[in-house]
One Martini backbone bead per residue (centre of mass of N, CA, C, O) as a GRO file, in nm:
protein
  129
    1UNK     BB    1  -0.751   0.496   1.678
    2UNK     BB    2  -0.553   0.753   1.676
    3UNK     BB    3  -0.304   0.598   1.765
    4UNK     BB    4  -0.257   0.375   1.570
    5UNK     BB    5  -0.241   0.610   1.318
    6UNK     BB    6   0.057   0.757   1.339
    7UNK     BB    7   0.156   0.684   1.036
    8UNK     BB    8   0.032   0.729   0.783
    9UNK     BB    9   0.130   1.016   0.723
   10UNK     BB   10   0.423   0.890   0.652
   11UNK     BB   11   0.340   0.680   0.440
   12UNK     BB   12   0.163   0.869   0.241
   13UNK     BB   13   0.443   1.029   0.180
   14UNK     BB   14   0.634   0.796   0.099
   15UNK     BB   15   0.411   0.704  -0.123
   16UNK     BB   16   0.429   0.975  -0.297
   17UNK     BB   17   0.767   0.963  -0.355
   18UNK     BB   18   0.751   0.718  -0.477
   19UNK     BB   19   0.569   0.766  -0.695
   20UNK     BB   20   0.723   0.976  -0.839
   21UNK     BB   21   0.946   0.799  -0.872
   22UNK     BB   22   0.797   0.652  -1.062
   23UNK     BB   23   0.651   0.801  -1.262
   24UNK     BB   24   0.970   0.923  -1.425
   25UNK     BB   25   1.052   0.598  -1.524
   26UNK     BB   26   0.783   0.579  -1.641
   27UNK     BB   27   0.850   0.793  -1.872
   28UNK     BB   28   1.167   0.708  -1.973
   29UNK     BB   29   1.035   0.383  -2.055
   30UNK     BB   30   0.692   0.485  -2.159
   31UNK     BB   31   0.592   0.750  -2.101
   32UNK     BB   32   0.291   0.853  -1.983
   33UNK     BB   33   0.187   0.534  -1.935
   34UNK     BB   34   0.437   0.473  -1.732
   35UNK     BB   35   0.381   0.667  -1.538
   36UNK     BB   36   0.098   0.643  -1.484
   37UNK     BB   37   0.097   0.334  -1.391
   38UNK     BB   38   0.330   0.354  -1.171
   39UNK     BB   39   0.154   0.547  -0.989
   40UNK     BB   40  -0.095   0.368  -0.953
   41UNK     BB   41   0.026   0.142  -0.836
   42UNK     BB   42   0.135   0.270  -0.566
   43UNK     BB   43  -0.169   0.380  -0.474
   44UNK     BB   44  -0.290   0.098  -0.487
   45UNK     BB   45  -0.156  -0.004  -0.254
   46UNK     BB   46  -0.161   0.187  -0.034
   47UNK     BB   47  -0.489   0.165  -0.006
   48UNK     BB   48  -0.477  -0.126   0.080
   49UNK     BB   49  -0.294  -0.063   0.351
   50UNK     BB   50  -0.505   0.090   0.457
   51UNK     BB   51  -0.748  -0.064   0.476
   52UNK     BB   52  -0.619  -0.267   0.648
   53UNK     BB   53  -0.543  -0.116   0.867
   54UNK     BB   54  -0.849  -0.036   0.935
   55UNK     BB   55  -0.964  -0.299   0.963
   56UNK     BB   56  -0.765  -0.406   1.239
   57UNK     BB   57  -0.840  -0.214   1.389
   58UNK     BB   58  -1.153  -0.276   1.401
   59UNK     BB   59  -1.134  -0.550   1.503
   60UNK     BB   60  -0.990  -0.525   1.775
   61UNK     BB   61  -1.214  -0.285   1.878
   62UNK     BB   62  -1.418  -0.564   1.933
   63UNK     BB   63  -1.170  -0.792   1.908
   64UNK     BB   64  -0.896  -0.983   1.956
   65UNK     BB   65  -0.918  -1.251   1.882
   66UNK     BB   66  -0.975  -1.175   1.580
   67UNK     BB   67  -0.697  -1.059   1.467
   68UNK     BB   68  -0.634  -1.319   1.271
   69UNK     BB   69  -0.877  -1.329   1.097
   70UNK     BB   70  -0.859  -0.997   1.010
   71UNK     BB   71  -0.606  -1.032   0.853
   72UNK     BB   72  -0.692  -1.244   0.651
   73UNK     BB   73  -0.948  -1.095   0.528
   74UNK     BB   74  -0.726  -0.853   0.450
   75UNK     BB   75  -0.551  -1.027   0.252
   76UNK     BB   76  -0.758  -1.165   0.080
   77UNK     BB   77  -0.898  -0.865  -0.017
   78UNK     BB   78  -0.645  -0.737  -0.109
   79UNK     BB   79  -0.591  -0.935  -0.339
   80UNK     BB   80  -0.831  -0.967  -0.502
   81UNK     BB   81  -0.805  -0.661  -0.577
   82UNK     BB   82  -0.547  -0.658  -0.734
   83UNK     BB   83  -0.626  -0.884  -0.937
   84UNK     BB   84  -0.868  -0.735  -1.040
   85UNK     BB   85  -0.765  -0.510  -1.134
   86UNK     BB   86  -0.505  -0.592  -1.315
   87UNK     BB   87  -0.690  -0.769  -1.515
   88UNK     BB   88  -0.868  -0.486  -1.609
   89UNK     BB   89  -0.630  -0.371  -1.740
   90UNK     BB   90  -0.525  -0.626  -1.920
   91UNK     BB   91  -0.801  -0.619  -2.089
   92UNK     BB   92  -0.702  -0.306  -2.242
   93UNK     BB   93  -0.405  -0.314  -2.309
   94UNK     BB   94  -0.237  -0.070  -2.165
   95UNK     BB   95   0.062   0.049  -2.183
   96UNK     BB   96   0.091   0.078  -1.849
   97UNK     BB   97   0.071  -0.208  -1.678
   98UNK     BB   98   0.380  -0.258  -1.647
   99UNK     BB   99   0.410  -0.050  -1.477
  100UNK     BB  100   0.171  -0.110  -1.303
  101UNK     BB  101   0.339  -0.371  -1.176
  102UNK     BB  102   0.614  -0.206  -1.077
  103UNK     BB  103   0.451  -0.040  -0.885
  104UNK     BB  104   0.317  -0.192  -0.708
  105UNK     BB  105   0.598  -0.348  -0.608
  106UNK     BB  106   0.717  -0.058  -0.496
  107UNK     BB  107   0.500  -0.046  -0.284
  108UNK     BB  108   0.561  -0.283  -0.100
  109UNK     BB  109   0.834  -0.220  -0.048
  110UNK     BB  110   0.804   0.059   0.063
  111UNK     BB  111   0.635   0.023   0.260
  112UNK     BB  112   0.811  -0.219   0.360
  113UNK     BB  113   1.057  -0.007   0.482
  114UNK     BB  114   0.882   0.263   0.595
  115UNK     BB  115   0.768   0.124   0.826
  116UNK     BB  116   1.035   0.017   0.953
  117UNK     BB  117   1.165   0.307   1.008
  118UNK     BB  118   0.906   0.386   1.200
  119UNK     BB  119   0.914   0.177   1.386
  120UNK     BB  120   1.280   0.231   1.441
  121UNK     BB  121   1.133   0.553   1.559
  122UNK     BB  122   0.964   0.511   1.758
  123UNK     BB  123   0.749   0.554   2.080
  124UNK     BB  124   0.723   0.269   2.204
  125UNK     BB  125   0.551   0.091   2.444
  126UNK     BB  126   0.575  -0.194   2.619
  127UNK     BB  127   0.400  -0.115   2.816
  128UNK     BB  128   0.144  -0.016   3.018
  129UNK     BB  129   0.067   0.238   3.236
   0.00000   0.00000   0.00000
């Protein structure tokens, strides 16, 4: 399993990079709550997308067989848990809302971004040796 993690670091430095200007954006167009909203959006992505990728990466582990299945339940519980946030977040009226909802959308490209130009830079081989 840690040898299928070898991007974790890389993806989770390049969505610090990405928070941190997410957040300064945030503060330009919303002060205080526009930086936190938006520095959270993009932090819930990130961990989305690890939950989901050591997830799917453990069902490999138990059946490859399954791994489209646990793709799919992996995909609907990371929107789920996204929604309820979300939803959680405007129902409490906070200023920073709109920010972490563009800080969201940011953590989405950043993370397809930063993951294909580390795929595009991997030394992965195509058959096992």
């Amino acid at each position: 399993m840690q040898d299928k993690l070898r991007f974790v670091p890389f993806m989770l430095a390049s969505s610090a990079v990405l928070a941190a200007v997410a957040a300064l954006v945030g503060l330009i167009f919303k002060g205080g709550p526009g930086a936190a909203g938006a520095a959270a959006g993009v932090a819930l992505m990130a961990a989305l997308f690890i939950g989901s990728t050591v997830f799917i990466i453990w069902v490999e582990s138990v059946s490859r067989q399954k791994m489209l299945v646990g793709g799919l339940i992996a995909y609907g519980v990371k929107l789920w848990i996204l929604f309820v946030v979300l939803h959680g977040v405007s129902g409490a009226g906070w200023a920073g809302f709109v920010p972490m909802v563009f800080g969201v959308a940011a953590g989405v490209l950043g993370w397809i971004i930063a993951y294909a130009w580390w795929l595009w830079h991997a030394k992965i081989l195509y058959v096992e040796p």
